[in-house]
C-alpha positions as CSV (number, residue, x, y, z in Angstrom):
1,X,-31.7,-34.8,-28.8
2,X,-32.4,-36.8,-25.7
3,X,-36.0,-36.8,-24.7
4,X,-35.9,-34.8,-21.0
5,X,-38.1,-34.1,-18.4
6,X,-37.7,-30.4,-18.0
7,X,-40.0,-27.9,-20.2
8,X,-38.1,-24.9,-21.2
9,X,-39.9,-22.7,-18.5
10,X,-41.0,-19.2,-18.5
11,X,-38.8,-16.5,-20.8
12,X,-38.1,-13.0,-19.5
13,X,-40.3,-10.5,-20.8
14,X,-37.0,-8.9,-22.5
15,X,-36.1,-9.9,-25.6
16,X,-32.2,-10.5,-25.9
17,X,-30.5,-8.1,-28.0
18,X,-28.6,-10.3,-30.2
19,X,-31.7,-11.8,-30.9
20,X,-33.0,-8.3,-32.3
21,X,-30.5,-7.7,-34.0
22,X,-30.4,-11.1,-36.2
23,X,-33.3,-12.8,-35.8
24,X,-34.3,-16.0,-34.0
25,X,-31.3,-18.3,-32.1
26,X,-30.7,-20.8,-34.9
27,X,-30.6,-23.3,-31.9
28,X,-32.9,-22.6,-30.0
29,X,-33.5,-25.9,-28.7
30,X,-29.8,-26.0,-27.2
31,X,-29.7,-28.1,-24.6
32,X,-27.6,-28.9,-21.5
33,X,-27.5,-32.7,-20.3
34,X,-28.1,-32.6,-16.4
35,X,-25.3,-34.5,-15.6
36,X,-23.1,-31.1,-14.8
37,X,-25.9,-30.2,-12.7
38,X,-26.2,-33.5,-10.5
39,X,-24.7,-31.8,-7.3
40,X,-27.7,-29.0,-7.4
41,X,-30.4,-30.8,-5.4
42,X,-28.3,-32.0,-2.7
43,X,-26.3,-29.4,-2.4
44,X,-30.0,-27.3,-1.8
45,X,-31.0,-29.6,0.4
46,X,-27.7,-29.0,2.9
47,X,-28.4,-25.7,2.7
48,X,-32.5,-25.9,3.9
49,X,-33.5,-25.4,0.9
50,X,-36.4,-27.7,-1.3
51,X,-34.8,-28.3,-4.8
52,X,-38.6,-28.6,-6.0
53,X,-39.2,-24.7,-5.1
54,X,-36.0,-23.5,-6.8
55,X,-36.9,-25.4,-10.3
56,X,-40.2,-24.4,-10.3
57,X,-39.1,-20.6,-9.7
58,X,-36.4,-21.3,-12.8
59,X,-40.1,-22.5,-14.7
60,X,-38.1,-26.2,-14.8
61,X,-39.7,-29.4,-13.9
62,X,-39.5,-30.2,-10.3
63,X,-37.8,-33.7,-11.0
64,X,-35.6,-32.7,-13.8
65,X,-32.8,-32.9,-11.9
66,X,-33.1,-36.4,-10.7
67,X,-32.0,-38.1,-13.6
68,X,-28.1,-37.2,-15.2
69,X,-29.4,-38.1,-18.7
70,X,-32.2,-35.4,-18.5
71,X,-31.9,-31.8,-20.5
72,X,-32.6,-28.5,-19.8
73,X,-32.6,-25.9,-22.1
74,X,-29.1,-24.3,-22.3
75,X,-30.3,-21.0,-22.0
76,X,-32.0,-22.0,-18.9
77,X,-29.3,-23.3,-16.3
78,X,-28.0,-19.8,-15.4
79,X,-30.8,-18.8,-14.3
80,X,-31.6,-22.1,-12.2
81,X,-28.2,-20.8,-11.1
82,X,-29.0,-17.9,-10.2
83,X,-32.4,-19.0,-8.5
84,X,-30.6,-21.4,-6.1
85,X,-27.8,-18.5,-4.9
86,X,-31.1,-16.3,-4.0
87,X,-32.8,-18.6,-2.7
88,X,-30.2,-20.1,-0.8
89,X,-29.0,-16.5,0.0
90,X,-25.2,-18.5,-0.9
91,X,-23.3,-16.1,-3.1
92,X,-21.0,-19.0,-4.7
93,X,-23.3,-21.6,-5.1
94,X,-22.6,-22.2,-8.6
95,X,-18.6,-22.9,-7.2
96,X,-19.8,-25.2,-5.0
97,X,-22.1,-27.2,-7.8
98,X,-18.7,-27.0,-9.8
99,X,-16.7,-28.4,-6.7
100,X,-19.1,-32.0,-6.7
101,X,-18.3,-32.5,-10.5
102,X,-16.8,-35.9,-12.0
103,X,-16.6,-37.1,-14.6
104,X,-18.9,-39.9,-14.1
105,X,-21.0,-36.7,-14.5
106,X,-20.1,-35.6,-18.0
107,X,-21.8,-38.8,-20.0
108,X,-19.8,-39.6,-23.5
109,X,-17.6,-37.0,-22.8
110,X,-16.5,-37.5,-19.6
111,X,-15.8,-41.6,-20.4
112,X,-13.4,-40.7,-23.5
113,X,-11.6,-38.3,-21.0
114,X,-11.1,-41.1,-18.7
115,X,-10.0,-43.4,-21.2
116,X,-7.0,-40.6,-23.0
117,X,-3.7,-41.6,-22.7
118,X,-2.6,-38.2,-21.5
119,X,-3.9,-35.3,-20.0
120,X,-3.7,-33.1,-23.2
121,X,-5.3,-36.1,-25.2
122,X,-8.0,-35.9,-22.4
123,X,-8.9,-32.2,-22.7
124,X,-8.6,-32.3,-26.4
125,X,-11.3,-35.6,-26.8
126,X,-13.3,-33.6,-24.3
127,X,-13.6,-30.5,-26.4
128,X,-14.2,-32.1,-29.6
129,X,-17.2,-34.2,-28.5
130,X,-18.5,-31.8,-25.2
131,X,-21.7,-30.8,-27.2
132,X,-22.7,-34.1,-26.6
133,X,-23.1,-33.0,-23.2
134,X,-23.6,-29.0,-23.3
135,X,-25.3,-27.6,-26.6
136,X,-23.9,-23.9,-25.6
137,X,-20.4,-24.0,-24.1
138,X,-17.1,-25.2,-25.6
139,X,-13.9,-25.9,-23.4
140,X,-10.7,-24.3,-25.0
141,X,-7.3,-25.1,-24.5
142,X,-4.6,-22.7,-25.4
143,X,-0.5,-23.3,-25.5
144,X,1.2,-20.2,-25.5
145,X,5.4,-20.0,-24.8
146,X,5.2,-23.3,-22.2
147,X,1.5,-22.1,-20.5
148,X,-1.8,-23.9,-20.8
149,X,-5.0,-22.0,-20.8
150,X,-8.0,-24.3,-19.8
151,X,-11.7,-23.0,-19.7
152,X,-15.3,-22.7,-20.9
153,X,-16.9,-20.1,-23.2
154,X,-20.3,-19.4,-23.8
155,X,-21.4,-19.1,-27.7
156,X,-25.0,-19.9,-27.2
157,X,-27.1,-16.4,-27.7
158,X,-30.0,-15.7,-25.1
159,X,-28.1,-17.3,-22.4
160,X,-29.1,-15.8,-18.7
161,X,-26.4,-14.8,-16.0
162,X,-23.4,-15.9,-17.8
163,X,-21.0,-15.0,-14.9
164,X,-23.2,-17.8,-12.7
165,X,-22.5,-20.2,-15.6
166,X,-18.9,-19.1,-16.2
167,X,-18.0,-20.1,-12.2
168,X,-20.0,-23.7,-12.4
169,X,-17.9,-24.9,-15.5
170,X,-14.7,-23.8,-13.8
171,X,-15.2,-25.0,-11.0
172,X,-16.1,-28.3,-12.6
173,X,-13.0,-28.3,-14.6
174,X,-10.9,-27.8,-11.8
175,X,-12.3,-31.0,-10.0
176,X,-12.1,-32.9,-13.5
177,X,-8.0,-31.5,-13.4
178,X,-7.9,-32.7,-9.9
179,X,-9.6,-36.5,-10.6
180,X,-7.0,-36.5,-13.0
181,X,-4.2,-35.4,-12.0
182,X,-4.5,-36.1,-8.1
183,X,-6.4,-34.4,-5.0
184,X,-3.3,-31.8,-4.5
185,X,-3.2,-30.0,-8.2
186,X,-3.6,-26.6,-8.2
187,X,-3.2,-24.2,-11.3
188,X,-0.9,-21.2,-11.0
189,X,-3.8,-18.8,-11.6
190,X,-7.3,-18.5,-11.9
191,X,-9.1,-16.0,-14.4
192,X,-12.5,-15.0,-14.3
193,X,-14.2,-12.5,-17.1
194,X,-16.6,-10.9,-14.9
195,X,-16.1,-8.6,-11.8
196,X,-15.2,-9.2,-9.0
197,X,-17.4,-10.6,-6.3
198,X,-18.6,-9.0,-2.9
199,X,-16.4,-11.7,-1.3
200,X,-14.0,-13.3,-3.2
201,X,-12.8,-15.9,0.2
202,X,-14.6,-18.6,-1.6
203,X,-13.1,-18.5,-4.8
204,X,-9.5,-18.3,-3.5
205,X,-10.4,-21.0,-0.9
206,X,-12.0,-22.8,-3.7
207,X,-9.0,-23.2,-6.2
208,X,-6.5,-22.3,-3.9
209,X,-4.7,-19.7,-6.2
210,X,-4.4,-16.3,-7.0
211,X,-7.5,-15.5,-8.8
212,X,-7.5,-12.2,-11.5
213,X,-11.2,-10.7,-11.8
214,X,-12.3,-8.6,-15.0
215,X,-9.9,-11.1,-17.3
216,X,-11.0,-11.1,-21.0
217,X,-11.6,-14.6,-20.5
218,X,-12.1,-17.9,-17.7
219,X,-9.6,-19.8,-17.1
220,X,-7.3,-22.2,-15.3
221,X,-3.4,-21.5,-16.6
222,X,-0.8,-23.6,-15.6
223,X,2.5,-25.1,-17.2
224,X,2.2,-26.7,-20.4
225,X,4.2,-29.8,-19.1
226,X,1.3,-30.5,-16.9
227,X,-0.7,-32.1,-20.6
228,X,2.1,-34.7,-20.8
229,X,0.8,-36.1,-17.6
230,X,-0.3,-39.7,-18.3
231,X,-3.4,-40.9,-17.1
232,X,-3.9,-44.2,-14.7
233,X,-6.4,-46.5,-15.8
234,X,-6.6,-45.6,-19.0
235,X,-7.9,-48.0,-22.0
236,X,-7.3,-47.7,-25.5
237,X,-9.1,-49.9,-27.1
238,X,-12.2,-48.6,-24.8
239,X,-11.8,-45.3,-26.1
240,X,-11.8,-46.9,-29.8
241,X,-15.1,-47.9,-28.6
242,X,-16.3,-45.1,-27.1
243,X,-15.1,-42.7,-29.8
244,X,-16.9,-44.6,-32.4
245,X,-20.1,-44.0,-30.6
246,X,-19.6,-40.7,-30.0
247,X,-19.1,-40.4,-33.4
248,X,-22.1,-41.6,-34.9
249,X,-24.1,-38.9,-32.2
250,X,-21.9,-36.1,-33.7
251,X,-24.6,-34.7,-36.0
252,X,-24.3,-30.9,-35.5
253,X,-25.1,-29.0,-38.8
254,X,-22.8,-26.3,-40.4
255,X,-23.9,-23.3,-38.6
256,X,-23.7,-24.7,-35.4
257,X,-20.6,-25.8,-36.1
258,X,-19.2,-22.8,-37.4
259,X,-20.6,-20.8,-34.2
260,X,-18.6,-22.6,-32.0
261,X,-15.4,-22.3,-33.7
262,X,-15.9,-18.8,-34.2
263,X,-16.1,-17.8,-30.2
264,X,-13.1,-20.3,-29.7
265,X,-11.1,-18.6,-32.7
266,X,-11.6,-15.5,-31.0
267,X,-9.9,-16.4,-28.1
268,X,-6.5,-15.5,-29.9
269,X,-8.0,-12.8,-31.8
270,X,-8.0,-14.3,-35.2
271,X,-11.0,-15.9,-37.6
272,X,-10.4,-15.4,-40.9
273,X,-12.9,-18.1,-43.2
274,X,-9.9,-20.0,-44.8
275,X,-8.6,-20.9,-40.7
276,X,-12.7,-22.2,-40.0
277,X,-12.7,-23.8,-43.5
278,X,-9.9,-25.9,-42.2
279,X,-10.8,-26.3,-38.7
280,X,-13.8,-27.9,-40.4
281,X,-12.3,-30.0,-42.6
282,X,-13.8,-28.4,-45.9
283,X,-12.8,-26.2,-48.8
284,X,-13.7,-22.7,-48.1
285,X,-15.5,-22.5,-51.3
286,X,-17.9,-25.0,-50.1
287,X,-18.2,-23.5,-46.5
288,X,-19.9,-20.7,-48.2
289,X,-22.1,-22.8,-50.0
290,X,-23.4,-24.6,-47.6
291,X,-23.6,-21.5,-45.2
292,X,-25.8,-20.2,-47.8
293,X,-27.8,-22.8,-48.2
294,X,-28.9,-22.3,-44.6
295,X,-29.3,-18.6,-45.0
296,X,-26.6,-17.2,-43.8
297,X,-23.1,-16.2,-44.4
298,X,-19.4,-16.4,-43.1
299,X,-19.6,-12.6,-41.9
300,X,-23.0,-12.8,-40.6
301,X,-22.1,-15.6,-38.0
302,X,-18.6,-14.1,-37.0
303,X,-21.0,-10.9,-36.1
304,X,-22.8,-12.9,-34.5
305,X,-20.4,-14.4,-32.3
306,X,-18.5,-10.9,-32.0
307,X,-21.8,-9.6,-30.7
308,X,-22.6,-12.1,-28.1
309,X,-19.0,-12.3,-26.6
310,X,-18.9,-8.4,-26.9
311,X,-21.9,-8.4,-24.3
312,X,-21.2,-10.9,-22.3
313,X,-18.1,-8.6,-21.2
314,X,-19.8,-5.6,-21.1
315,X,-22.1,-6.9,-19.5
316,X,-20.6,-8.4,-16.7
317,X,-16.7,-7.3,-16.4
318,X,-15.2,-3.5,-15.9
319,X,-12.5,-4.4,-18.6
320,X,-12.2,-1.5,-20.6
321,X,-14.4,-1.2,-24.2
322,X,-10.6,-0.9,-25.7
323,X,-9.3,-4.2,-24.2
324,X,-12.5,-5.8,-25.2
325,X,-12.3,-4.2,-29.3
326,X,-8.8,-6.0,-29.1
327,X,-10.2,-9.3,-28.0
328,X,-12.6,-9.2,-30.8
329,X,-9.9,-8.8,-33.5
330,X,-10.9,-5.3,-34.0
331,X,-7.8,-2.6,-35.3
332,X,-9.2,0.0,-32.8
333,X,-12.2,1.2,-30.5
334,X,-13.7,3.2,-33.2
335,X,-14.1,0.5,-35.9
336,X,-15.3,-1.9,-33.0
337,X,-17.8,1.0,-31.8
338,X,-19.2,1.1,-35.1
339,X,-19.9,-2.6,-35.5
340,X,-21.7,-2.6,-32.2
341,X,-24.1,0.2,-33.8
342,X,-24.9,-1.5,-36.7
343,X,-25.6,-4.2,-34.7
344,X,-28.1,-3.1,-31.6
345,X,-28.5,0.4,-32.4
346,X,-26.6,1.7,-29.2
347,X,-22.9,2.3,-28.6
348,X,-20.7,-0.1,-26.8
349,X,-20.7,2.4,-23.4
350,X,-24.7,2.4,-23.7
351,X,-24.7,-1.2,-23.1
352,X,-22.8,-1.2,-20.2
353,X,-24.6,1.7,-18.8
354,X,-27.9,-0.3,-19.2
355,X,-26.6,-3.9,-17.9
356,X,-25.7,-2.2,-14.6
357,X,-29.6,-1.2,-14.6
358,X,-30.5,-4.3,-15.7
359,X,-29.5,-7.7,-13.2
360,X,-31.0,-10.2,-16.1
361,X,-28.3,-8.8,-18.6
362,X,-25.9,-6.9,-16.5
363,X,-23.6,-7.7,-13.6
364,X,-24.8,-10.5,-11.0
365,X,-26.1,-8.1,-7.8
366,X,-26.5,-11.1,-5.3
367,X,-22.8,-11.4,-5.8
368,X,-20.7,-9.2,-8.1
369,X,-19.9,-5.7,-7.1
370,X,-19.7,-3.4,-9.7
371,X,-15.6,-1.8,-9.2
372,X,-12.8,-3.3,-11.1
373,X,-10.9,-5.9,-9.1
């Protein structure tokens, strides 16, 4: 990892219940490269605020920010999220962070995006090296009868004010969409998996579609056609170049890698171990090996990964516990209601109950109300 400038900061008093439940994050060093975050300090600034102050209250280093190549720790940035809307009393601040993204912004990433031939080729070289850039988010992109489904999920456990981090990352892929595909695209619709906000003005202003709150995911759908889009200025031979160094940086270890194609497998309810075995390019036999040589197993980390998804919409949508069993891959509320047991001790509907107590884990209160959309 990149040596950075910002120390991981103070941690809430309250432990985080996956954590409880199965022990210590396995990457707990997870990072997330600045770059994302370059519009923060200005953007502060424009609205009277001292980018200084606001790090310091997220326990970051004041200068953090000044450098793209800097990293915080992943688990960190929503709540330097959440820190600038208070303190710049701006519900959507995170939007408007999004809004200033390029992909001169995204490092590695970003350049082999640039340098795709087509827009699907872009997304997909994107996704497949984006931990470069974010240690706790993956983009997914999902085909489905002639519509794409572009957006961010969150698989990295202990992370703070997800629906803060959700908006930034959409909002950046919607500029990203927009550098490459012209000023004027717009996507057919705009989902968003936590409720709805106070005022939602800025977020239809901002993407300029009709936006669905209380989604089971975050996403940007539009026609499928749109990934045959070619892409001006693009360079093969420099992204032979650039994919051969982001290749030799591509040193994630088994478990991480597995964690991440879990939450992203989940999106069309379905991770059985021969689909990850192949995903990862190994036999499933040796998956499990190797899984246990790190202590762990192929159930343990989809539990895992059912768990944190499970509470990131209970946490901060009103879609019904059914709908969100379903999105797990679960045959009905009562098998899903019993996982969630034996995994924090309380019932699906106590956890929701609680978040909407608690503003670190539940629902956003500077801007999310707490009805259904």
């Amino acid at each position: 990892m990149a040596a950075g400038r910002f120390k991981a900061g103070a941690r809430s008093g309250r432990r985080n219940a996956p954590s409880e439940q199965f022990g210590a994050t396995e990457n707990e060093e997870a990072s997330q490269r600045v770059g994302l975050l370059a519009g923060i300090p200005g953007l502060l600034r424009e609205l009277g605020t001292d980018p200084a102050e606001v790090a310091a209250s997220a326990g970051l280093d004041p200068d953090g920010l000044d450098t793209l190549e800097n990293r915080i720790p992943f688990v960190a940035m929503g709540r330097l999220l959440h820190y600038c809307a208070v303190k710049t009393g701006c519900q959507h601040f995170a939007l408007l962070v999004g809004q200033r993204t390029r992909l001169s912004h995204l490092g590695l990433p970003g350049q082999l995006a640039r340098h795709s031939p087509t827009l699907g080729a872009a997304i997909r070289a994107f996704a497949v090296y984006e931990h470069l850039d974010s240690q706790g988010m993956a983009t997914f992109l999902l085909e489905k009868d002639g519509v794409a489904t572009i957006g961010p999920v969150v698989y990295q456990k202990g992370a703070e004010y997800g629906d803060q981090i959700y908006d930034l990352y959409i909002a950046a892929t919607l500029s990203i969409m927009r550098e490459l595909c012209g000023a004027r695209w717009r996507p057919e619709r705009v989902l968003f998996s936590h409720s709805m906000p106070t005022d939602a003005g800025p977020y239809r202003s901002a993407f300029q579609a009709p936006c669905q709150f209380n989604a089971e995911r975050t996403a940007l759908v539009f026609p499928a056609t749109v990934l045959d889009h070619r892409l001006a200025g693009a360079d093969l031979e420099q992204f032979r170049i650039l994919e051969t160094q982001a290749h030799a940086r591509d040193d994630l270890g088994v478990v991480f890698r597995l964690r991440r194609t879990l939450r992203i497998l989940l999106l069309g309810q379905a991770a059985s171990g021969d689909q990850v075995a192949t995903l990862l390019l190994m036999h499933h036999r040796t998956l499990n090996r190797r899984l246990k040589a790190e202590g762990t197993t192929f159930q343990e980390l989809l539990d895992e990964v059912r768990f944190e998804a499970a509470c990131q919409l209970l946490d901060t949508a009103r879609i019904p516990i059914t709908e969100i069993a379903v999105s797990l891959g679960y045959a009905d509320i009562s098998a899903f209601s019993r996982a969630f047991r034996r995994w924090s001790g309380a019932t699906p509907g106590d956890r929701r109950r609680r978040s909407q107590k608690e503003p670190r884990r539940g629902t956003h209160r500077l801007s999310h109300a707490r009805h259904a959309s």
